[in-house]
N, C-alpha and C positions, 0 to 999 in steps of 0.2 A: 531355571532361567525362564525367562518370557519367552514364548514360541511366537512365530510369526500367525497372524490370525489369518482362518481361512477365510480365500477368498469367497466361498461362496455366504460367508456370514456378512464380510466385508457390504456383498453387493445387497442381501436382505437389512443390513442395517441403513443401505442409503437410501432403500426404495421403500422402507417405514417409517424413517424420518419424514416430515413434516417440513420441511426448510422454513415457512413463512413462520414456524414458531419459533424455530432458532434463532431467525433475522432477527424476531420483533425483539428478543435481547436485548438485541446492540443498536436498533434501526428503527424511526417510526415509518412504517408501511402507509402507503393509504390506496385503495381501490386504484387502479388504472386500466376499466377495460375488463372485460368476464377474462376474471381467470390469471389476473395480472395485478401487481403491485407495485408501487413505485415509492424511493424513498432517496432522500439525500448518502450521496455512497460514503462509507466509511472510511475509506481510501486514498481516496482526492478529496479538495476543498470544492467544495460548488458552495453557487445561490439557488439552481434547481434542479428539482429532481431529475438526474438519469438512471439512478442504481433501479434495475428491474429485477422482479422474481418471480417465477413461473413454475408455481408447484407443482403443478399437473407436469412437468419434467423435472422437477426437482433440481433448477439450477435459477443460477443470479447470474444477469449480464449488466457491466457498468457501462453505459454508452458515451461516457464522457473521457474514463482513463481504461476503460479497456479489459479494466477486469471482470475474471468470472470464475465460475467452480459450482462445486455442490456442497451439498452441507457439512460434508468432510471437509474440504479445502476452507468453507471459510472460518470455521471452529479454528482450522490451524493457523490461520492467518491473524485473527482476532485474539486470540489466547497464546499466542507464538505458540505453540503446540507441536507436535511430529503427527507424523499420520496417525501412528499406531495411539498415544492418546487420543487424537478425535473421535478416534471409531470406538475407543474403550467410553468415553464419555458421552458419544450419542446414544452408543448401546444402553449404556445405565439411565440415560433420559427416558430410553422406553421400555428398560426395564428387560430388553435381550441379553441371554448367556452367551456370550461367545464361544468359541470353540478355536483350538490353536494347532497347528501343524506342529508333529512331532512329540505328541503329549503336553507341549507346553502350556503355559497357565497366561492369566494374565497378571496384573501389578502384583505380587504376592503381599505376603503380608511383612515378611522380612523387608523386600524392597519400598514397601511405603513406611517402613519402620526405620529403614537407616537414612529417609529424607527426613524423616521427624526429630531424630537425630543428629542431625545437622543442626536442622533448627532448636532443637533444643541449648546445644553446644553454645550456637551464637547468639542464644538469648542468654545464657549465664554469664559469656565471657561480656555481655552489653554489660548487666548491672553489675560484674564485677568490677571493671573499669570504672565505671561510673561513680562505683565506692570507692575505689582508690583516688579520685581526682578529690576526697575530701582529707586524704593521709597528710601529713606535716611531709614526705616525700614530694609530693605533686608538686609547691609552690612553686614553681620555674611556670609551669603548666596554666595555674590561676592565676601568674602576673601575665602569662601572653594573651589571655583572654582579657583581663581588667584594663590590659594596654589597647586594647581594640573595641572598648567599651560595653561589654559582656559583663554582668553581673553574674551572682549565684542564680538567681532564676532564670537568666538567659542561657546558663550551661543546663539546668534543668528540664525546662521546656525541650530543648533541642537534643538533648539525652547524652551530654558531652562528656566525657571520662578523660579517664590517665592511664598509661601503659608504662608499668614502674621501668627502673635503668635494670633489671635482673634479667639473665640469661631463659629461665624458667619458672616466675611467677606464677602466669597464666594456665603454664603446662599442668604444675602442681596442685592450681585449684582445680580444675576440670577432671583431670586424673583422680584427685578426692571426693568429684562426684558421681563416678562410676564410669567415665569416659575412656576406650582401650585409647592405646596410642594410634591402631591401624585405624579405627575412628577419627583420630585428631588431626591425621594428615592431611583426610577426604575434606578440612574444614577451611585450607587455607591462610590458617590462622599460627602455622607453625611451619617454618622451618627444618631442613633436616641437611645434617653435619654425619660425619662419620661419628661421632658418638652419641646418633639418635636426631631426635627432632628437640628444637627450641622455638622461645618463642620468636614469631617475625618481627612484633610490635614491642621495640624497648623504646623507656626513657621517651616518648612521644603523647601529643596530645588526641585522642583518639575521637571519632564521629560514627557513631553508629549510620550503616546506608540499609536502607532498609525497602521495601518492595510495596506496591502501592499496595498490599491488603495489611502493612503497618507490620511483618517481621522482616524482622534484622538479618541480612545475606552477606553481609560484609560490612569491612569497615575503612575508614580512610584517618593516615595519620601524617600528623606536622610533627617535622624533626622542630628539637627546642633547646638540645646540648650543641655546642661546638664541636664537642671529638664526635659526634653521628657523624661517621663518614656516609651514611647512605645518602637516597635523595630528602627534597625536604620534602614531598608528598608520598606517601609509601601506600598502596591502596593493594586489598585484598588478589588474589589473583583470579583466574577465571578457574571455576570451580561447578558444580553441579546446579549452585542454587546463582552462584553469580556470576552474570555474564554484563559484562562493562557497556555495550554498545545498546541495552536494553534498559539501564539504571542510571535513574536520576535520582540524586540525591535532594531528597524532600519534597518527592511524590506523598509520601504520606497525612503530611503536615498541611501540603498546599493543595488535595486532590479535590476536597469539598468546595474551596474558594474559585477554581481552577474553570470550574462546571457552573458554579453560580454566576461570575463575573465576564465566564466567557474568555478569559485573561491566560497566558502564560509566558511570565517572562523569565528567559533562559539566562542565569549569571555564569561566572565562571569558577567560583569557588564556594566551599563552607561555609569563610563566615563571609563571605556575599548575600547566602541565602540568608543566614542569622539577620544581617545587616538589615535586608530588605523587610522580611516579616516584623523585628521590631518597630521596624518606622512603616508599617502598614499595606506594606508589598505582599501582602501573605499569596500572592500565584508564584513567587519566585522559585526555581526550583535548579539545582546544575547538573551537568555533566559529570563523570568520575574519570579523569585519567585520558576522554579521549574525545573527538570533534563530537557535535552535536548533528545525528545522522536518521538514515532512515527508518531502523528500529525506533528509535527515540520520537520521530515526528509519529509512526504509530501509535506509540505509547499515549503520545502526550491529545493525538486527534479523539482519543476514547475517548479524553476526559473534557476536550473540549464543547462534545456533543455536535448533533449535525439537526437543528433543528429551523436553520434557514436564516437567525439570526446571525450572524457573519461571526464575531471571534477574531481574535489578533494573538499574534505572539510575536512578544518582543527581546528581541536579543541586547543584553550589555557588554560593550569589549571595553578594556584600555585605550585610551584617545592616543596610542603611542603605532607605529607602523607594527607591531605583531598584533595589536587588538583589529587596527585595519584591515590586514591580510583577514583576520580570523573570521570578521563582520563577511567578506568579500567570498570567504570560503564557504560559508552559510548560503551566501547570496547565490554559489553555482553548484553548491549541495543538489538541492533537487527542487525548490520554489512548489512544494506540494502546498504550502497555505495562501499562495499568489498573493493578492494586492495586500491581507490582512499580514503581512508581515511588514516588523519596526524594527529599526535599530536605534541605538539612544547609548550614547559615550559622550561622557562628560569631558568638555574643551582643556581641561585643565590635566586630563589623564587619570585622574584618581577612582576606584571602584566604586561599589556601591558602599563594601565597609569603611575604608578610608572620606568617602564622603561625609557619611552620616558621624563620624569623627568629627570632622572641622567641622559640620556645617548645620550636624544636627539630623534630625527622622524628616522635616519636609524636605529637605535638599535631597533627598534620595528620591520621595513621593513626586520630587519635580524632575528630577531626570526623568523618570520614567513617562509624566507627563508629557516631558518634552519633544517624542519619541520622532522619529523622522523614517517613511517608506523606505525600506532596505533598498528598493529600485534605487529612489535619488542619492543615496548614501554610495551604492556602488558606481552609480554615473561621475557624481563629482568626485569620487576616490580615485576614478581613473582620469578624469578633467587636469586635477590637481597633477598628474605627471608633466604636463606641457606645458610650454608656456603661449597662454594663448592671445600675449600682446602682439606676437608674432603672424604673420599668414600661413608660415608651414608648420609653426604650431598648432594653427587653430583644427588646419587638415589633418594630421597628423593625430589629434586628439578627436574629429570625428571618425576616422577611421577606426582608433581603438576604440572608443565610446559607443558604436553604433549596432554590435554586438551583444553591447550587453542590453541594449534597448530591447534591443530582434528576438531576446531568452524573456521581456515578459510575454508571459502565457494569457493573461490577461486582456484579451482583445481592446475590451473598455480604454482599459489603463494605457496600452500602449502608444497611440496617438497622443495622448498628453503629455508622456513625457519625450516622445519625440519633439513634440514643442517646448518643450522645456530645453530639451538640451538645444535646440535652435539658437532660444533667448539665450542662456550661458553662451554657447559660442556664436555668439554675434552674426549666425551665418543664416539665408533663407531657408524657408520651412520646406520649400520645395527639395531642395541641394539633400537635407535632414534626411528627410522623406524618401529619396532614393536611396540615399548608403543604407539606412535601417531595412527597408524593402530588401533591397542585394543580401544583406546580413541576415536575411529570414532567410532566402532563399536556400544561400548556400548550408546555413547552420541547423536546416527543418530536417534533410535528407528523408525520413521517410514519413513526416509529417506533412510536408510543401508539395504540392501538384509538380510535373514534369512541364519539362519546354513546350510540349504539345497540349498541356493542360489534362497532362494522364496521370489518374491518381495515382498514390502513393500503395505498394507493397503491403500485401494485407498483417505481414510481420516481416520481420528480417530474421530468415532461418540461416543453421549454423551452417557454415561451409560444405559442400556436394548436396544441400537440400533442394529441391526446386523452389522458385522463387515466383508467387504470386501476386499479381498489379491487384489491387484495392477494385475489385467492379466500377464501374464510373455508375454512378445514382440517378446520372443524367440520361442514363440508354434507357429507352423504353426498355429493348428487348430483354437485355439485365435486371431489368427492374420487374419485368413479368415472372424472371427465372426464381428471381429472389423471395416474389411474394410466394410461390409454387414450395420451394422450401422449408419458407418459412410455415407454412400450413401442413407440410407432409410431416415436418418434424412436430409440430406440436399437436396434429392430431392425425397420427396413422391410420386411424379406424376408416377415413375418409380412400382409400386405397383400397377397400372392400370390392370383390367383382372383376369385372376386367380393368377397372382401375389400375391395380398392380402392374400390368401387363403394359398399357398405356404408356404409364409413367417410366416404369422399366425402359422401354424401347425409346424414350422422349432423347434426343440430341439436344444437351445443353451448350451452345456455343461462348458461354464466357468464361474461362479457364478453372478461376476460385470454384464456382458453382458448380462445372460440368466434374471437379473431383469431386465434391458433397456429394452429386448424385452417385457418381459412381459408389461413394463409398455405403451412400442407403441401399442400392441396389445387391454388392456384396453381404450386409449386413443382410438384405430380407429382413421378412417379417414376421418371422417366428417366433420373437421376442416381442413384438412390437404392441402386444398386451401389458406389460409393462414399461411405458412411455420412460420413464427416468433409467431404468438398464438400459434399452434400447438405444436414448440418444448418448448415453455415455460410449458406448459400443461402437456407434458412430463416428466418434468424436476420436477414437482408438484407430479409429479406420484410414480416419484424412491424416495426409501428411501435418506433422506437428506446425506449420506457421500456420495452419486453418482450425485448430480444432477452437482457437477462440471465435471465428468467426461462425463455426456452427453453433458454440454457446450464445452468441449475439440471437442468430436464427430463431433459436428454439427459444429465445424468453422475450422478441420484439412482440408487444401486446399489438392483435388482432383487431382491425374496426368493428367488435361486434360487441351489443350489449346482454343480446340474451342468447340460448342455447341455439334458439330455430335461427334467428339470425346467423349465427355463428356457422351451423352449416351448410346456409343458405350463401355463405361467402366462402367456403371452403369448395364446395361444388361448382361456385363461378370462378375461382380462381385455376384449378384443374381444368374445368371445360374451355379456358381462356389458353393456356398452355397447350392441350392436347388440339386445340385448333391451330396455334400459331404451328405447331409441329405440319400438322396436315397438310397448312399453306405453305410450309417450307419443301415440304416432299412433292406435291402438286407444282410448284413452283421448280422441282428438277426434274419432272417428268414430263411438263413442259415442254423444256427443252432438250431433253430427246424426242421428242413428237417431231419438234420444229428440224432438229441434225438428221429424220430418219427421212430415206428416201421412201415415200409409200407405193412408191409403183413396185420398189424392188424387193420390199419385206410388207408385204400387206398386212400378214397376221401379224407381226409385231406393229404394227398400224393401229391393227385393231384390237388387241391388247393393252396395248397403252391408253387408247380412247376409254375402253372399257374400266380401267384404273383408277383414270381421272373420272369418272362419271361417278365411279364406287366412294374415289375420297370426298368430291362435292356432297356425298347425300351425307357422310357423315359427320360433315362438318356444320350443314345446316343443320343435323339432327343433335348435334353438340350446342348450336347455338339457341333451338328450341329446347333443349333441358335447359339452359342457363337461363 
């Protein structure tokens, strides 16, 4: 079996990674600043660049949604990956042996041998199928197709097969070509009875589903006999290679148009996609068996690319109330593609295949045309509940309508269609204007400033965590802690001297910040030759709702362009800090100068004078090095 890899390979694999090579993969980078790179994030949808990455600590911070990691976490995010793959794949990028607790290995050779075997399994049982949809058995199978306007080459193209009415067709072929039974089970594709395994798929018209590098994971079938008591969709189950909430059916087909056209439009069914790509939709691509979620918007953002040109995805439902709901359930999914996202259902109800049925290939080409902001689609979907000839209608419908105004993300967008829904409900723009404001308010929680205009909780940690206000950006004084920071994390070396000691002893008064220090402080800098362990160490240290905020830290690009600059503002940003510190201590000694009686304690009189005289010189002597 796989052993768990050691950690200390672990931490040498992340601190010889390269991140900006791995980024540049998935992401185009461009200079931002020595030392710094900026790229549209993979993540979220933007128009500009926030996704940072900071090699010299070996992490990415997304300043727009928040995300961050190292080049572990985003191999595993990007690849849906587990840990233990990323680290086995960065390793092999650069070419490191791992080394495993407990003797163990890593992927053996058996184990990348019985995923090949999988796949091998579901590429025989494809083109068997696919021959049997030619058998004098099938015809049930080619009239359901020829009835939905599918010829021989559109079952071709689309690699559509038959799964005869027999108990054990499929078993029997597979079995004849070297496949055990303990093999056939791990495949999903069978069934098991007390007298062994059968096959799942009878008597049904079959769809290869397959994985955007083009092999076959599964598969999806329509019942087409009357006595099938089963459902009429029957799709593979969740198995090693196939995970439902991850696969779209005709990734493979639509992945090169997808990227070209900038395009994806999400149908609901098989021969939906069929429907769409013959009549020239080729981005079409659906769901298997379940909502279209946030693996899937993953999946589908790779292929959209992030290159600044914007990109749309369009959803098709049934013009019927389950298609509505379905549009409406997309709509508060999660809104990761903001304004670039359409809905488009045809008035009459009919899909894309029954479309291009009656109406022909451009009747499909125009629906999609025809596509309308999911925003307006969900506003007047909830409009349409009231009636708004009435006056407690019309209230009654801004109340619910204003909601869903307040959920776009969209800044641009959302004034617009606050005026929009104004005009629909015949009501001033002002009146609008406040419910949707209220509706932000309440529905931000820790996105929306507080009553006193205090920001928002730097996360929401889980229950008995302590709980951290967001720094206000507005404090100077926070704002000189955070540059201090931000400069100690990305270049420790600047702590040289009594530096360490300085900063050590520094009283951070803003909560977030004063546990980062602490936690630099506990950490030392023992490590801190190695800048990428060290900040991850760190990051181990703070309580979990901050360790994203130390990743922020450590990759917000610096104002400098060259090296000397660079530490030319690192030593003014220090000597700015360890004076405001001085002035704060000076400023308490102060006032015991002024509390003490000096008739009655002279020496501590003169003590204290002596104090203040010693912090003035060093503070002027801070302000002559800066």
């Amino acid at each position: 079996m796989a052993g768990l890899i050691k950690r200390e390979d672990i931490d040498e694999v992340r601190q010889r990674t390269d991140i900006k090579e791995v980024v540049d993969g998935y992401v185009t980078l461009k200079g931002a600043g020595l030392g710094s790179f900026k790229g549209l994030c993979p993540f979220h949808d933007e128009r500009s660049p926030s996704f940072t990455v900071r090699p010299q600590v070996g992490r990415y911070h997304c300043f727009g949604c928040g995300e961050d990691g190292d080049a572990i976490s985003f191999i595993q995010k990007m690849d849906h990956s587990s840990f233990h793959e990323a680290v086995e794949k960065l390793a092999a990028r650069i070419g490191y042996e791992l080394r495993y607790e407990d003797g163990g290995t890593g992927p053996s050779r058996e184990e990348v041998g019985k995923r090949q075997r999988l796949l091998d399994a579901h590429k025989i049982a494809d083109e068997y199928f696919r021959a049997q949809l030619l058998t004098p058995g099938a015809a049930e199978a080619r009239n359901f197709l020829d009835g939905r306007g599918f010829d021989r080459a559109a079952a071709e193209h689309f690699s559509v097969g038959y799964a005869p009415q027999g108990w054990d067709s499929l078993l029997k072929h597979l079995r004849g070509r070297g496949f055990t039974d303990a093999e056939l089970k791990l495949t999903g594709m069978f069934s098991e009875g007390n007298r062994g395994i059968y096959d799942r798929f009878r008597g049904r018209l079959i769809w290869p589903i397959r994985d955007i590098a083009g092999d076959t994971i599964g598969f999806g079938a329509r019942k087409l006999y009357e006595d099938d008591q089963g459902p009429k969709y029957l799709n593979t189950p969740e198995t090693t290679l196939y995970k439902k909430s991850q696969v779209l059916y005709g990734i493979d087909l639509a992945k090169r148009n997808i990227a070209k056209d900038r395009q994806l439009v999400v149908v609901e069914g098989y021969t939906d996609v069929m429907a769409c790509h013959l009549a020239g939709v080729t981005t079409a691509v659906a769901t298997c068996g379940t909502a279209f979620g946030t693996e899937h918007i993953k999946v589908a953002r790779r292929l959209l690319s992030d290159d600044g040109s914007g990109g749309e995805v369009i959803f098709t439902f049934d013009g019927d109330a389950a298609g509505q709901k379905a549009a409406l359930r997309a709509f508060e999914e999660d809104q990761r593609f903001t304004a670039q996202t359409y809905v488009a259902v045809e008035p009459s109800g009919a899909d894309p295949c029954d479309l291009r049925q009656l109406k022909g290939d451009a009747a499909v080409r125009e629906l999609i045309g025809t596509r309308k902001p999911l925003f307006e689609f969900a506003i007047r979907a909830t409009l349409r509940r009231h009636n708004l000839d009435t006056v407690e209608g019309r209230v009654a419908a801004l109340r619910e309508a204003s909601p869903v105004v307040a959920q776009i993300r969209d800044s641009a967008a959302r004034p617009e269609y606050t005026r929009k829904l104004a005009g629909w409900l015949g009501m001033p723009i002002e009146e609008v204007s406040r419910y949707v404001g209220a509706a932000a308010k309440r529905g931000a929680g820790g996105n929306a400033a507080g009553p006193a205009g205090q920001a928002p909780a730097a996360a929401a940690p889980p229950s008995g965590m302590p709980v951290f206000q967001r720094p206000n950006p507005g404090d100077p004084v926070a704002g000189m802690e955070r540059q201090a920071l931000e400069v100690v994390l990305q270049d420790p070396a600047v702590l040289g001297g009594m530096a360490w000691d300085r900063f050590a002893a520094s009283l951070f008064s803003t909560p977030a910040y004063a546990a980062i220090h602490a936690a630099i402080r506990a950490t030392g800098l023992a490590q801190a030759a190695d800048t990428v362990s060290w900040v991850e160490q760190i990051r181990q240290e703070v309580p979990e709702p901050l360790r994203n905020l130390v990743s922020e830290l450590a990759v917000t690009p610096l104002p400098a362009s060259t090296p000397e600059a660079m530490q030319r503002y690192c030593r003014d940003i220090l000597a700015r800090l360890f004076e405001l510190q001085i002035t704060r201590i000076k400023a308490d000694k102060m006032g015991q100068l002024q509390r003490l009686d000096a008739a009655a304690y002279p020496e501590e009189f003169q003590r204290l004078n002596r104090e203040l005289m010693q912090l003035e010189m060093e503070r002027r002597a801070l302000r002559s090095e800066g």
